[in-house]
PyMOL CGO cylinders between C-alpha atoms (Angstrom):
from pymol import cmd
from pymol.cgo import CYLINDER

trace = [
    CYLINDER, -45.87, 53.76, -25.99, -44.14, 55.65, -24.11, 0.3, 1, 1, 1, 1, 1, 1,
    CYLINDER, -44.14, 55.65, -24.11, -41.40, 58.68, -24.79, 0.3, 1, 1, 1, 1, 1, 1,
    CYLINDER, -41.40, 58.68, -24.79, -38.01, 58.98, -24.23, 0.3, 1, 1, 1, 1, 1, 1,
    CYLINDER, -38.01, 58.98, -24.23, -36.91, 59.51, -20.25, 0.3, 1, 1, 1, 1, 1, 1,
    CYLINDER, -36.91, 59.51, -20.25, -36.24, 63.27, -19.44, 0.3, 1, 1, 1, 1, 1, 1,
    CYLINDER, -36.24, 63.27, -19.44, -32.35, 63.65, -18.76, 0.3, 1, 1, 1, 1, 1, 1,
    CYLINDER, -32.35, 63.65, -18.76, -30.31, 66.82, -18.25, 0.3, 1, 1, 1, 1, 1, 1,
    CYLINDER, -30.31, 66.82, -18.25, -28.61, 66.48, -21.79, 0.3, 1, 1, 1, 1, 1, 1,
    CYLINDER, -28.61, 66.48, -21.79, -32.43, 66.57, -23.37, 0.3, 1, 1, 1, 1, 1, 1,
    CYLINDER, -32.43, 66.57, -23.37, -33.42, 69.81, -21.44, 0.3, 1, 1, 1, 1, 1, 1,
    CYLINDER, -33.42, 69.81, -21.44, -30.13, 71.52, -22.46, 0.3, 1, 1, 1, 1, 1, 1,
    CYLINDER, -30.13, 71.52, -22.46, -31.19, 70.16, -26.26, 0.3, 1, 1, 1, 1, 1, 1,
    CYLINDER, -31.19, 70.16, -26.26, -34.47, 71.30, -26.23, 0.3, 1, 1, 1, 1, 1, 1,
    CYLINDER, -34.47, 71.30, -26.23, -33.35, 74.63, -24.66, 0.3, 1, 1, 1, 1, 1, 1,
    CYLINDER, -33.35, 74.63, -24.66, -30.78, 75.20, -27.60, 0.3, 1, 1, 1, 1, 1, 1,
    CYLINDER, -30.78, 75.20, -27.60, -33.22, 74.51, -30.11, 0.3, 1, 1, 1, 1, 1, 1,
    CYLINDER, -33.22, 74.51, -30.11, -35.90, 77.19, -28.22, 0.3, 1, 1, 1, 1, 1, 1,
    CYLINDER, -35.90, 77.19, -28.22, -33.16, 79.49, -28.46, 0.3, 1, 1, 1, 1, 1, 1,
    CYLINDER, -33.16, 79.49, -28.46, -32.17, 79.31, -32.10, 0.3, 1, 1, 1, 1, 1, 1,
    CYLINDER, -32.17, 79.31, -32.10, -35.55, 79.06, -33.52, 0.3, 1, 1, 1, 1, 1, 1,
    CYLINDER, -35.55, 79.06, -33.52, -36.82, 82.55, -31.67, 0.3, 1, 1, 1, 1, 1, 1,
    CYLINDER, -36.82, 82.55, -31.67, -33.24, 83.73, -32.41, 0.3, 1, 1, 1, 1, 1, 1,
    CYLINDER, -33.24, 83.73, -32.41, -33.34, 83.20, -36.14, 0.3, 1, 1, 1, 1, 1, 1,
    CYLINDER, -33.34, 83.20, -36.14, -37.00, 83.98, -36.35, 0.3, 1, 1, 1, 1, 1, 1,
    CYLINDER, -37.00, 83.98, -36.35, -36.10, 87.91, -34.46, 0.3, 1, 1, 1, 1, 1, 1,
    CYLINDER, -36.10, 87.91, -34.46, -33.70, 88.19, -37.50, 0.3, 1, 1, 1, 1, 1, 1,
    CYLINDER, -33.70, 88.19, -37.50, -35.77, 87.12, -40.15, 0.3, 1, 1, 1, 1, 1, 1,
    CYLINDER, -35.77, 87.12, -40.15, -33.43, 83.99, -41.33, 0.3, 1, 1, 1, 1, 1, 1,
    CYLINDER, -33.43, 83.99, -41.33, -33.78, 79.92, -41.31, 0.3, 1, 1, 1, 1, 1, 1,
    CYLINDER, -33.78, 79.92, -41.31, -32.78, 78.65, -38.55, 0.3, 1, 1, 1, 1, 1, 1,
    CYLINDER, -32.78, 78.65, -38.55, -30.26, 76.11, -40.20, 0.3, 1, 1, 1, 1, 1, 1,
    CYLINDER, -30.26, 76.11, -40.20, -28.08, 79.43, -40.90, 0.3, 1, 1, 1, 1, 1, 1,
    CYLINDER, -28.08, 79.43, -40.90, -27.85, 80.62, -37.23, 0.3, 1, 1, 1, 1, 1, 1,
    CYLINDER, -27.85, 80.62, -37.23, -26.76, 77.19, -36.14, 0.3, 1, 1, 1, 1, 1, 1,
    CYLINDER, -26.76, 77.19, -36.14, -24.02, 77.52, -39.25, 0.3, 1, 1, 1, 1, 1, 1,
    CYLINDER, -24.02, 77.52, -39.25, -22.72, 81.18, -38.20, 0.3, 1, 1, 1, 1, 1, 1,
    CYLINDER, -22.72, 81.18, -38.20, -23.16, 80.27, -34.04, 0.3, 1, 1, 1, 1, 1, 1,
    CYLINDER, -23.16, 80.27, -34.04, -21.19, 76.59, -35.28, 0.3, 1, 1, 1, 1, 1, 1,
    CYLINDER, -21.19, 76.59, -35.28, -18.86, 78.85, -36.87, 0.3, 1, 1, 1, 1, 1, 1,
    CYLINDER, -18.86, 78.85, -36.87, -18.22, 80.84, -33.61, 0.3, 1, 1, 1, 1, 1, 1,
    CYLINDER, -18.22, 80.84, -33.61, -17.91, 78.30, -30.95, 0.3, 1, 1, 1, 1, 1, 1,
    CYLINDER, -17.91, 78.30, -30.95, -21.49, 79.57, -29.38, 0.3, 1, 1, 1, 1, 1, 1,
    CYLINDER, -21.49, 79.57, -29.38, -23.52, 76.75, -28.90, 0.3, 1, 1, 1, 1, 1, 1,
    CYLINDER, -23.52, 76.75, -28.90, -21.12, 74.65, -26.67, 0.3, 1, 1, 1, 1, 1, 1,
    CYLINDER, -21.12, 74.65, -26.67, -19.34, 77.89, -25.74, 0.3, 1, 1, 1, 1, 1, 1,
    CYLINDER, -19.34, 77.89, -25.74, -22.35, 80.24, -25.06, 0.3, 1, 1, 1, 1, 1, 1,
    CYLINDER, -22.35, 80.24, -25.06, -25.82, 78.16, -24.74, 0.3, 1, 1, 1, 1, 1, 1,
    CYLINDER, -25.82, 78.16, -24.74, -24.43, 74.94, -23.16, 0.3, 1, 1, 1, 1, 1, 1,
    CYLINDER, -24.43, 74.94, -23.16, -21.74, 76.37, -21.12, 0.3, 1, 1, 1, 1, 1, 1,
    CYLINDER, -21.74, 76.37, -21.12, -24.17, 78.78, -19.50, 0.3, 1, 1, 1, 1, 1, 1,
    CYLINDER, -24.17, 78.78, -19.50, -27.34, 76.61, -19.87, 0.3, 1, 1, 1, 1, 1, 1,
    CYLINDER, -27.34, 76.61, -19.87, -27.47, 76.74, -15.79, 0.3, 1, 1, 1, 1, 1, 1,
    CYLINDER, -27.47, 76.74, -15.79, -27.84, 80.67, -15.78, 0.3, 1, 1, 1, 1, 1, 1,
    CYLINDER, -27.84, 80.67, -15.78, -29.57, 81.14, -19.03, 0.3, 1, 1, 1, 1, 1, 1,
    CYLINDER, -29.57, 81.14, -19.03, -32.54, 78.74, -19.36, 0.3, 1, 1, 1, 1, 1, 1,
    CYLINDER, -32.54, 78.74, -19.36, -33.99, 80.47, -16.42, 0.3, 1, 1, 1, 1, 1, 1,
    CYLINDER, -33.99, 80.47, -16.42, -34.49, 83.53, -18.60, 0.3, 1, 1, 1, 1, 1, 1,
    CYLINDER, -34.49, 83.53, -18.60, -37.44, 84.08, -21.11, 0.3, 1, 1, 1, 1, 1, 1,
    CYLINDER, -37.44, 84.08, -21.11, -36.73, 83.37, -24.87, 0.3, 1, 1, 1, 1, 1, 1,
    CYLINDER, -36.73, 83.37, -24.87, -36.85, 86.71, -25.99, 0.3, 1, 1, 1, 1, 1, 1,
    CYLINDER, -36.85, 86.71, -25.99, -33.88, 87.07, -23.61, 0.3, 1, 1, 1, 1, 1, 1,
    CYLINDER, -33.88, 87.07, -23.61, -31.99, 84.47, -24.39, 0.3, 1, 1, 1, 1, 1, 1,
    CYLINDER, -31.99, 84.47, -24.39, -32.38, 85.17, -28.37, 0.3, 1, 1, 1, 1, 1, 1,
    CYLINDER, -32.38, 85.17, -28.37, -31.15, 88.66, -27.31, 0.3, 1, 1, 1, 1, 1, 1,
    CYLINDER, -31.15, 88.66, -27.31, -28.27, 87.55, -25.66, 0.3, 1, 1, 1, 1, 1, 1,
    CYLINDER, -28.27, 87.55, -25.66, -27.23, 85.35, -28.45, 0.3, 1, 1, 1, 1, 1, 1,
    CYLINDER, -27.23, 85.35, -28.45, -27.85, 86.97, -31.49, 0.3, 1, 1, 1, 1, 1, 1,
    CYLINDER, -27.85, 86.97, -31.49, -26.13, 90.55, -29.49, 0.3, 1, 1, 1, 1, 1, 1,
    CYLINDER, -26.13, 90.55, -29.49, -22.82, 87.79, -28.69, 0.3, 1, 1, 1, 1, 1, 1,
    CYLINDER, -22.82, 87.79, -28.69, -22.75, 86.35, -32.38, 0.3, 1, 1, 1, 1, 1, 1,
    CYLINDER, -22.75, 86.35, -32.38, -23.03, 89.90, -33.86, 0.3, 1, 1, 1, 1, 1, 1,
    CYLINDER, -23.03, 89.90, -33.86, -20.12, 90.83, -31.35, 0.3, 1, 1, 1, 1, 1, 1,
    CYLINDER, -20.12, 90.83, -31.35, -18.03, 87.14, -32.33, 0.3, 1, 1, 1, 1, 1, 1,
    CYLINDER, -18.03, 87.14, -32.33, -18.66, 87.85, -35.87, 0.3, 1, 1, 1, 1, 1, 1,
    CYLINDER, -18.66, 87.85, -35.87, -16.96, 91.50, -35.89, 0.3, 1, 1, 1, 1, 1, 1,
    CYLINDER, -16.96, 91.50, -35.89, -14.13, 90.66, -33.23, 0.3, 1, 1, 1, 1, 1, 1,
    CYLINDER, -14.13, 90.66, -33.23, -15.49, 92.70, -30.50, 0.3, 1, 1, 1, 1, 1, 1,
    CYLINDER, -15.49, 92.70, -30.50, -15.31, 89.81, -27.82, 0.3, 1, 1, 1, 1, 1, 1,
]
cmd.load_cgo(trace, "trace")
């Protein structure tokens, strides 16, 4: 049996899903909340996808950086 065909939109998915789960791991909550509060913010079409192109060539660590130092920022009004 074989899985399903490797497409652009399934990269970008797994990459989102990379990102959230060491995100919401580095601050100690379920991962279901960070998609909630990024949801709540715009920042997984508006941060993750939009710059998939730039971002998934960075490590993990970077990328949970990045996003939990943007949501912090969205969530006080400092963007």
């Amino acid at each position: 049996m074989e899985g399903s065909p490797i497409t652009y939109e399934s990269n970008v998915m797994q990459f989102c899903v990379i990102a959230i789960q060491t995100a919401a791991k580095k601050m100690n909550i379920p991962a279901s909340e960070l998609t909630n509060r990024l949801e709540a913010q715009g920042l997984i079409d508006g941060r993750l996808i939009k710059f998939y192109d730039t971002l998934h060539t960075q490590s993990a660590d970077y990328v949970a950086d990045d996003i939990i130092e943007t949501l912090y920022n969205y969530e006080n009004d400092v963007h």
